[in-house]
N, C-alpha and C positions, 0 to 999 in steps of 0.2 A: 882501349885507346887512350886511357888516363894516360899521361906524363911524356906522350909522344911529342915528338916537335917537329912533324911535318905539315909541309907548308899550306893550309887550307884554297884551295882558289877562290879568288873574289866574285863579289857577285856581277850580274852586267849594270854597267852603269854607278858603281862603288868607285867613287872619287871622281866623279866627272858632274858637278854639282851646276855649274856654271851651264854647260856646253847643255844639262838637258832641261835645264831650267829656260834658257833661247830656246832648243828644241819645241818645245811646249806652248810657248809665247808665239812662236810663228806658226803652229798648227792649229794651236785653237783660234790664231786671227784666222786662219783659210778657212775653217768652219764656221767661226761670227760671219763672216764675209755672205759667205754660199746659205746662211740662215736670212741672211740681209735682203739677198737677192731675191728671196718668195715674196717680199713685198710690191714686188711689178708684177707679181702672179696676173694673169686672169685665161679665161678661156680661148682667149683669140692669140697668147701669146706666151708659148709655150720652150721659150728659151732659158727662164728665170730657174724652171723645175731643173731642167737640163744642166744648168750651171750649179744651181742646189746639191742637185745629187754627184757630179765631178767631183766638185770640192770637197764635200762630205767622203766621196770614197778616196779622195788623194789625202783628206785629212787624216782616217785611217789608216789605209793598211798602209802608208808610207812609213810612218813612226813603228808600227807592226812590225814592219819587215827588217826596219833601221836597229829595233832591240832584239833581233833573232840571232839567238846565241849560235855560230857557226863550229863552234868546239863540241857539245852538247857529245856525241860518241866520244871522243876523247877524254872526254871526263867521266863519261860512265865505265870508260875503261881504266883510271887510271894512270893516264899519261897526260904529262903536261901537253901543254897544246904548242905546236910549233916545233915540237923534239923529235 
């Protein structure tokens, strides 16, 4: 493969430093948020958990799903993506 000059693909997220640096900053606030909320915990009221755990699961697998590379076969094969 020395001295080839074909065009390697980027990674996800290669060049877009801004946009996931936001990204980041507003999902970790939804999960400060949803960590906030177990401080109205108690046993009579059981809303706080309920919003705990939304948050927590929209903090995740939103951003999960947002970096899931959808070419992934196309580049195991070999072909640019979109060709």
């Amino acid at each position: 493969m020395a001295g080839t000059r074909s065009k390697q693909p980027t990674h996800s997220g290669e060049g877009h430093l801004v946009s996931n640096l936001i990204t980041f900053v507003i999902y970790l606030a939804i999960f400060v948020v949803g960590l906030y909320s177990l401080t109205w915990l108690t046993l009579d009221n059981v809303w706080p958990m309920a919003i705990c755990l939304g948050l927590g699961t929209l903090a995740y697998f939103v951003p999960f799903m947002m970096g899931r590379s959808d070419t992934a076969k196309e580049l195991a094969e070999g072909r640019a993506a979109g060709l």
